[in-house]
PLY file of the C-alpha trace (Angstrom):
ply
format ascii 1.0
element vertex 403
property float x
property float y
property float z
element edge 402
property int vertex1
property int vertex2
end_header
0.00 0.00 0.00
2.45 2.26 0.97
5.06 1.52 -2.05
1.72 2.41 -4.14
1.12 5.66 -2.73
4.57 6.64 -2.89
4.83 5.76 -6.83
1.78 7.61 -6.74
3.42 10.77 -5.22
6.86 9.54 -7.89
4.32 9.54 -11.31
2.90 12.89 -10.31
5.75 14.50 -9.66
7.24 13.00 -13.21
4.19 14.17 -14.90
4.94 17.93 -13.41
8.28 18.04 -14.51
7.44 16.72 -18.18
4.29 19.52 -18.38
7.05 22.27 -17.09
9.35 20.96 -19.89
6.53 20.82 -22.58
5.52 24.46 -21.67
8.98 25.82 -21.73
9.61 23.78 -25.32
6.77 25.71 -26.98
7.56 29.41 -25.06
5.71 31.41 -27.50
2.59 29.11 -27.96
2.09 29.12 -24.42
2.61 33.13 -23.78
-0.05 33.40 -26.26
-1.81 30.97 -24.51
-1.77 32.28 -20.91
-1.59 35.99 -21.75
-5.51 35.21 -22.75
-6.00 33.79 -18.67
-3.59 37.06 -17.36
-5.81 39.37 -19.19
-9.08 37.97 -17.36
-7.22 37.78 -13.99
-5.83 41.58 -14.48
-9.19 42.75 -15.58
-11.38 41.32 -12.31
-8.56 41.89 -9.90
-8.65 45.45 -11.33
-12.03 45.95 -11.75
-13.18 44.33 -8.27
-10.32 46.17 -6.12
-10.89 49.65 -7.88
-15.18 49.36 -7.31
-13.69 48.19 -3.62
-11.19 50.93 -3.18
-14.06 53.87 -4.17
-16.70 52.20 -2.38
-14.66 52.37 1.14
-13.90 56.15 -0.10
-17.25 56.84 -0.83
-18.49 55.16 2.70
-16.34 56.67 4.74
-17.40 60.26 2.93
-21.11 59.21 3.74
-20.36 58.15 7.24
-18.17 61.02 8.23
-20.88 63.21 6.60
-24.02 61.55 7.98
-23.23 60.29 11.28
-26.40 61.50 13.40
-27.87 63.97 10.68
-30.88 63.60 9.31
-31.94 65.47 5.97
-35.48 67.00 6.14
-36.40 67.92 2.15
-40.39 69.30 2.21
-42.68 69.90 -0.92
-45.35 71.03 1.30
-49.22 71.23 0.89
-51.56 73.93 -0.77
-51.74 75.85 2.39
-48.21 75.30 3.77
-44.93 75.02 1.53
-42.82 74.59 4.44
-41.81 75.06 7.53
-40.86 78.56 9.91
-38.28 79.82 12.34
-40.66 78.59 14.63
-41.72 75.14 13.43
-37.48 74.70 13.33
-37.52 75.43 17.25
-39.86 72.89 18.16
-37.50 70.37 16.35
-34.66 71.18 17.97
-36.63 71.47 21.27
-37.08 67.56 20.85
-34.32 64.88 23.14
-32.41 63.94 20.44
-32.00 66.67 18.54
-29.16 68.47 18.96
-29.81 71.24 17.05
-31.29 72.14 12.91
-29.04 73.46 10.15
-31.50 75.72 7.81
-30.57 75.86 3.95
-32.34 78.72 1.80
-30.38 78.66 -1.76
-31.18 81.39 -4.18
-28.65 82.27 -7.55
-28.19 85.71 -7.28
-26.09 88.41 -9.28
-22.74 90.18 -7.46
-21.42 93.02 -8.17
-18.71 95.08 -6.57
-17.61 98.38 -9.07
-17.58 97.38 -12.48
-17.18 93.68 -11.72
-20.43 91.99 -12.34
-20.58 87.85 -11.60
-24.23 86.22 -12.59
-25.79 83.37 -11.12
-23.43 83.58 -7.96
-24.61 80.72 -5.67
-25.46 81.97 -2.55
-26.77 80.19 0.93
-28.58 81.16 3.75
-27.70 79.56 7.08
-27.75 79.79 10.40
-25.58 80.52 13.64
-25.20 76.84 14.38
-24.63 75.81 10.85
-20.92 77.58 11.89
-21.05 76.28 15.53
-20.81 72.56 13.64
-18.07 73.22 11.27
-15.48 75.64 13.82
-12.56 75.57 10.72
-14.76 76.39 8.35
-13.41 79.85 8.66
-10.37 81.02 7.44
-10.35 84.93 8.04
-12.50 87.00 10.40
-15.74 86.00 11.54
-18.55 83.61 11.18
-22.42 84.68 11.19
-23.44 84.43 14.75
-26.97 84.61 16.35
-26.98 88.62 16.25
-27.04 88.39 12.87
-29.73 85.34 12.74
-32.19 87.67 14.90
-31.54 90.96 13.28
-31.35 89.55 9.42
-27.94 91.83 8.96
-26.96 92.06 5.93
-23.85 90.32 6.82
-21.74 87.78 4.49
-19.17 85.38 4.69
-17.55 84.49 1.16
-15.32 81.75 -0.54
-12.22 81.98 -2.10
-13.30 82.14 -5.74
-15.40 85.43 -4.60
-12.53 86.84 -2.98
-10.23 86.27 -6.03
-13.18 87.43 -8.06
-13.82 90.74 -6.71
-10.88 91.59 -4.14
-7.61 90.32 -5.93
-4.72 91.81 -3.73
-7.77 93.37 -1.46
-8.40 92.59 1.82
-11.87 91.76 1.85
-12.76 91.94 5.28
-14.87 94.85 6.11
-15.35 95.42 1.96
-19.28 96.16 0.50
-20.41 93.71 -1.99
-24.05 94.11 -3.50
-25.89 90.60 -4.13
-28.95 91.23 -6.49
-28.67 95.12 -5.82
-28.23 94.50 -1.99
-25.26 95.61 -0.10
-24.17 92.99 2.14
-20.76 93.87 4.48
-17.86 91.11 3.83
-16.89 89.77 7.55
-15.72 86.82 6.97
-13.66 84.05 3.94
-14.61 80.52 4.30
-13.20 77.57 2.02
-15.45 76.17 0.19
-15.42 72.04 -0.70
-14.32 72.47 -4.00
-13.23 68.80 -4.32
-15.86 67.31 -5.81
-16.36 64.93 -2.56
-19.73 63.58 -1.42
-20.62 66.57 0.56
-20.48 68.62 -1.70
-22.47 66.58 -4.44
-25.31 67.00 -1.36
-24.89 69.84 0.53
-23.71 71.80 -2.37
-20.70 74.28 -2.02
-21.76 77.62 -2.10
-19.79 81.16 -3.35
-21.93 83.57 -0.46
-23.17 82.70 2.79
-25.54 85.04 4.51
-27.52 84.99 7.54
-30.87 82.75 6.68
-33.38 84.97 7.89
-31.84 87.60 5.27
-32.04 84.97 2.74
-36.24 84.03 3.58
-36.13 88.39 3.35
-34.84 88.35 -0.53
-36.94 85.71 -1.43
-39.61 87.48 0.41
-40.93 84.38 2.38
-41.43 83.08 5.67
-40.77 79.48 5.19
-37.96 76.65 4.86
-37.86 74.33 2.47
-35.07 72.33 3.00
-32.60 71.94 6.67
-30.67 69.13 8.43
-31.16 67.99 12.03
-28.05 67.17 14.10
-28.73 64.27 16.86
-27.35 64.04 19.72
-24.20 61.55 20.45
-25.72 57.92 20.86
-28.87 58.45 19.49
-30.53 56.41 17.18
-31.02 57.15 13.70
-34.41 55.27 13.44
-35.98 56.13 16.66
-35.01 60.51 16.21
-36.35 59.74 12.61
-39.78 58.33 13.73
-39.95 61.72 16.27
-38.97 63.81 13.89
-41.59 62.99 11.29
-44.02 62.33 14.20
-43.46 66.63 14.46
-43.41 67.26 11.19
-47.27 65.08 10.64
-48.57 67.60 13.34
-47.43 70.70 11.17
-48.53 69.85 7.96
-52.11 68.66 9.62
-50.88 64.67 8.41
-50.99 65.20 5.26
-48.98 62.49 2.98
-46.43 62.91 0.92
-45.64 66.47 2.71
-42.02 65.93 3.07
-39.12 63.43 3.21
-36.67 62.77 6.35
-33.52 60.93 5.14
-30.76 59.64 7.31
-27.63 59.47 5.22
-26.86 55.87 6.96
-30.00 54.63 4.84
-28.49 55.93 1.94
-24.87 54.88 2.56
-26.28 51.26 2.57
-27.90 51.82 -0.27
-24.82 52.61 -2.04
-23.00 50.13 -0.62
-25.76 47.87 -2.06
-24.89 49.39 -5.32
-21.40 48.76 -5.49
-21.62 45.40 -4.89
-24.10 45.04 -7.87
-21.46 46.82 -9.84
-18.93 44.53 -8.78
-20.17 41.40 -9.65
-21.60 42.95 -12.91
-18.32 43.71 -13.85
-16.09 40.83 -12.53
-19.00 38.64 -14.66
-18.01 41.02 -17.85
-14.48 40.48 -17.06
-14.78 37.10 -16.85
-15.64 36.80 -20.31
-11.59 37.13 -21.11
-11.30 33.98 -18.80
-13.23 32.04 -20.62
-11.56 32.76 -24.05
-8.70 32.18 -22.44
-9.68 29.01 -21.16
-11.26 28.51 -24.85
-6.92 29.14 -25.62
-5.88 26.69 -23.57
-8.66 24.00 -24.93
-6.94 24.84 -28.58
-3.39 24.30 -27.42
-3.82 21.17 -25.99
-5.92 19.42 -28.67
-2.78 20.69 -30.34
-0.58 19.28 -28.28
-2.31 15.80 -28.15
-2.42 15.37 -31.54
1.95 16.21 -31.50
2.41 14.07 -29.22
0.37 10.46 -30.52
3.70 8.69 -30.96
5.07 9.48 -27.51
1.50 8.93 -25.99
1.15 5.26 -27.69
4.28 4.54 -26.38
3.74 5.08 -23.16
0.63 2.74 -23.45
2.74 0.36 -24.98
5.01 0.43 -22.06
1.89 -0.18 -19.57
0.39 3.38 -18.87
-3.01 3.36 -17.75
-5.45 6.27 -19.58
-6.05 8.05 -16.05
-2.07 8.45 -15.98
-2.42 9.88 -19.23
-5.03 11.92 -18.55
-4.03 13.29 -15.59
-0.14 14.48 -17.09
-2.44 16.48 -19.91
-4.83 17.98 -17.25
-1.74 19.05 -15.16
0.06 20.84 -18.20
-3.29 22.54 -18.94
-4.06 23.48 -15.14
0.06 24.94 -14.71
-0.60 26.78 -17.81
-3.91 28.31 -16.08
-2.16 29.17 -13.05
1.13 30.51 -14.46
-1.41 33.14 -16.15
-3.32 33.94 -13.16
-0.92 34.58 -10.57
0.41 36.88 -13.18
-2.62 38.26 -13.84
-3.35 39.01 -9.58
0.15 40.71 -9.96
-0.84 42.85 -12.80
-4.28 43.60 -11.50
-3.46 44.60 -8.44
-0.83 46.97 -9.84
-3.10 48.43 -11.98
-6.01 48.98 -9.72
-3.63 50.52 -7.17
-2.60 52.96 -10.27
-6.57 53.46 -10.76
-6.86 54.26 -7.25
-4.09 56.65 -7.32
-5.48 58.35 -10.21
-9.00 58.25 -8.52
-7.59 59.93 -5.34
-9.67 57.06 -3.18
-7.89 54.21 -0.69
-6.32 51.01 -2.46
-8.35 48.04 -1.44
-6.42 44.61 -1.06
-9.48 42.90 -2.32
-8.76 39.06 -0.80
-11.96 37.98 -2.25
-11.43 39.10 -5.75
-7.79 37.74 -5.56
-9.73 34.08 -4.23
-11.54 34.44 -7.05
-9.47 34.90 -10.01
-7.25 32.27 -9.12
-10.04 29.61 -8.09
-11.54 30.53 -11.87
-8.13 30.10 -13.17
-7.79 26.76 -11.67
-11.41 25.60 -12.45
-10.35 27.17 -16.71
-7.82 24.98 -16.50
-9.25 21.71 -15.04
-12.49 22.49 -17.21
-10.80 23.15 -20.53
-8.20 21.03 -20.51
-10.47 17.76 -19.81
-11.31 17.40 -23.07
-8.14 17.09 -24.76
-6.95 15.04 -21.60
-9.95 12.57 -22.18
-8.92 12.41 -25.84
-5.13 11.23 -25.10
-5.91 9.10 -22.60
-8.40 6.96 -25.07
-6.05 7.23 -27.93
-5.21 3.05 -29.22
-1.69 2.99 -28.79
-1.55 0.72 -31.74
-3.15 3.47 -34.08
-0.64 6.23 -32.44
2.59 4.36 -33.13
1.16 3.67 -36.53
1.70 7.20 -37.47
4.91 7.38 -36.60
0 1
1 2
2 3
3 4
4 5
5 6
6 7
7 8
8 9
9 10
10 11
11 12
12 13
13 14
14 15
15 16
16 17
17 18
18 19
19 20
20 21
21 22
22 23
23 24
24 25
25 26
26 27
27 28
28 29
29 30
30 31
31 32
32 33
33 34
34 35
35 36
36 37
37 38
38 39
39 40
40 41
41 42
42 43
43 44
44 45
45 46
46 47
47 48
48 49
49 50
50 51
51 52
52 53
53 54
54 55
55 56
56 57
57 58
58 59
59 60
60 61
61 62
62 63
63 64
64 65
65 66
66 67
67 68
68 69
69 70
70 71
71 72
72 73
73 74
74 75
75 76
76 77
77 78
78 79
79 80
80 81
81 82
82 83
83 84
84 85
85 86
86 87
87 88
88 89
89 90
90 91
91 92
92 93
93 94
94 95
95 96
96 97
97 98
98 99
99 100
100 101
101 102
102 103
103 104
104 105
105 106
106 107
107 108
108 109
109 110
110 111
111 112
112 113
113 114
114 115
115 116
116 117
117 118
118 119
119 120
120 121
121 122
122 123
123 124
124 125
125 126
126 127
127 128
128 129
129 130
130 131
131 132
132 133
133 134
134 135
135 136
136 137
137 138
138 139
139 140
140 141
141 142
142 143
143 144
144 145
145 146
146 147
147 148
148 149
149 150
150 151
151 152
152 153
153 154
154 155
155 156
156 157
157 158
158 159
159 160
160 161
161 162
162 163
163 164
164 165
165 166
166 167
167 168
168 169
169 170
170 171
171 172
172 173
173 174
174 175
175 176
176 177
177 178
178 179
179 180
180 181
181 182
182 183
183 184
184 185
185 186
186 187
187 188
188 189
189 190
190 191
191 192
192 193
193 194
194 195
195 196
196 197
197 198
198 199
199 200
200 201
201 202
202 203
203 204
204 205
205 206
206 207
207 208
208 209
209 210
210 211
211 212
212 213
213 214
214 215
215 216
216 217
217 218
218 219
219 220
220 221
221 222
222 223
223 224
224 225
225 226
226 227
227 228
228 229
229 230
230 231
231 232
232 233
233 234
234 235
235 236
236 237
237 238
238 239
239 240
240 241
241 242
242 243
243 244
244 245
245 246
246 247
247 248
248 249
249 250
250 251
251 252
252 253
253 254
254 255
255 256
256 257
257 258
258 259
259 260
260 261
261 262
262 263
263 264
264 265
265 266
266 267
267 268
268 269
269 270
270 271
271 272
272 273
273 274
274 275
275 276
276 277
277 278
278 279
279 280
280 281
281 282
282 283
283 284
284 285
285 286
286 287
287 288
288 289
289 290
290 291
291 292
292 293
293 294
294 295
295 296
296 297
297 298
298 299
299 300
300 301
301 302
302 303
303 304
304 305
305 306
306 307
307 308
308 309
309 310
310 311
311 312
312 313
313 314
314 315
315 316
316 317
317 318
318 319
319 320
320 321
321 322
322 323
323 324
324 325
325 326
326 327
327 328
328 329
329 330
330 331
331 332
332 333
333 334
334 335
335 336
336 337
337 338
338 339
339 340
340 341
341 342
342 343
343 344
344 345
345 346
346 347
347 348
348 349
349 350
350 351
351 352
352 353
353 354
354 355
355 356
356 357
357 358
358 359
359 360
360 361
361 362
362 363
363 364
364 365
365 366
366 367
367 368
368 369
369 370
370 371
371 372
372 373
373 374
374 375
375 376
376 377
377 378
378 379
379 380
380 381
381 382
382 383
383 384
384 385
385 386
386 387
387 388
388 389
389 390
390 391
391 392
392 393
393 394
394 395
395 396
396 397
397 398
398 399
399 400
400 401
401 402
């Protein structure tokens, strides 16, 4: 028994050392052959560890931006559009609210001299709104609660306003006129002009003013749109439920009045997403593998029909077709693997170039590496059966007839 084994362990070995030497004796027909495997490998390691690598950027953007905020968006009824000063005071009155962020957005033209900008995005927000983001300003002041009470006509502005309408001038303490308004320049904030996820949401304004001077311009008393910060260790779901459960009783519980949004639901969401993507594109990528493997099928029939003389004789000499088969399916399956541990080495070079370029974190996907080399191995068990099956039920008296 155990002499069997080890000639076993002896034939197996001999059959790896003749598929090495086969695969080296035909160098460029089997580059040509694995380079089809590599290029599948590369292109779902790549794929799968890029959609990875922006998906952890784009979670931890969602979860730094969303953790315990709540996004209130209101279209109102026919006798209320939305919600006042007042209504925003009860909300933040509740346990778990911490306090409410208004937004008022309007597009409005700037002017300072003869320099004229249209279409200037400009924000109205509140006191606290600059209580929750304390480096937010870079020179002077931020709009306090004074100017919340008293609607001043007070402004804090970004950097593309300042190099818009002060170049070389301090701006602090300057007059700038926003639709034919003066508003007094006390402050220079800077903006998110980065193109991250906050921005896509919260938007990055040019001109913040005080909100109750924005509701004043667009001559009305109510809010469409403002966030609600919780307070540390509340839950989501549960300040959610009161929150609406406020909002029902203002709008007389009326459907479809407004929407309250916690950016965790939505973070899952894309998470969801991006999975989706990934398998959609490691299944498109995959495609290569199998023409590869499709390769690999076409080399060995090749192969095979090469090598009838030395096959016959070996089943002349007393080799059973399962040893036969089994040399053929190892050649094919080294052949597989050769190409897709180079092809994990290429992808994941390549997706941490992506990355780079992408500006997000580099992902070392373990899953998607698992998974192009388990589909290599299966491309080259699966492919190279066929051919294997062939050899081994080739009549060795019809093989050494051809020789």
């Amino acid at each position: 028994m155990r002499n069997a084994i080890r000639g076993t362990f002896v034939m197996l070995g001999e059959c790896f050392r003749m598929s090495l030497d086969n695969i080296r004796g035909n160098k460029i027909r089997s580059f040509l052959t694995l380079l089809g495997i590599m290029i599948g490998v590369t292109a779902v390691i790549a794929l799968i560890s890029t959609v990875s690598g922006v998906s952890g950027t784009l979670a931890d953007s969602f979860s730094s931006m969303g953790a315990g905020r709540l996004s209130v968006s209101i279209t109102g009824n026919d006798l209320k559009t939305g919600v006042t000063p007042e209504d925003l005071a009860e909300i933040t009155a509740l346990d778990s609210v911490r306090g409410v962020v208004p937004s008022i957005s309007l597009n409005g033209r700037v002017s300072r001299g003869k320099t004229v900008e249209s279409g200037v995005s400009v924000s109205g927000r509140n006191a606290y709104y600059f209580q929750r983001n304390p480096d937010l300003i870079l020179q002077g002041r931020a709009l306090n609660f004074i100017d919340d009470d008293n609607s001043t006509y007070a402004c804090v502005i970004s950097r593309k306003m300042v190099d818009t309408f002060f170049f070389g001038v301090n701006p602090l303490g300057e007059t700038l006129y926003v639709s034919g308004i003066p508003f007094t320049v006390v402050g220079r904030y800077e903006e998110d002009d980065g193109g991250g996820v906050a921005s896509m949401f919260s938007g990055s304004p040019d001109i913040l003013i005080p909100y109750t001077t924005a509701m004043k311009i667009n001559n009305s008393r109510e809010i469409s749109s403002f966030t609600v910060y919780l307070n540390d260790g509340t839950d989501s779901a549960g300040a959610s439920a009161a929150v609406e459960e406020k909002m029902d009783a203002m709008f007389d519980y009326e459907e479809d009045c407004f929407t309250v949004t916690a950016m965790t639901s939505i973070e899952e969401t894309m998470e969801t997403m991006m999975g989706m993507m990934s398998s959609l594109l490691a299944g498109i990528a995959s495609i290569a593998l199998i023409v590869g493997g499709i390769g690999i099928m076409n080399m060995m029939l090749t192969t095979v029909t090469e090598r009838t003389v030395e096959i016959g004789l070996k089943k002349a000499l007393g080799a059973i077709p399962w040893q036969i088969q089994v040399q053929f399916l190892i050649e094919s399956f080294l052949l597989s693997m050769i190409g897709g541990l180079l092809g994990v080495a290429a992808g994941l070079g390549l997706s941490y170039i992506l990355c780079r370029v992408l500006e997000t974190g580099f992902v070392l996907n373990t899953g998607a590496i698992a998974l192009g080399v388990g589909f290599s191995a299966a491309v080259g068990l699966v492919f190279g059966w066929a051919p294997a099956r062939k050899a081994s039920r080739l009549n060795p008296i019809d093989a050494l007839r051809t020789a």
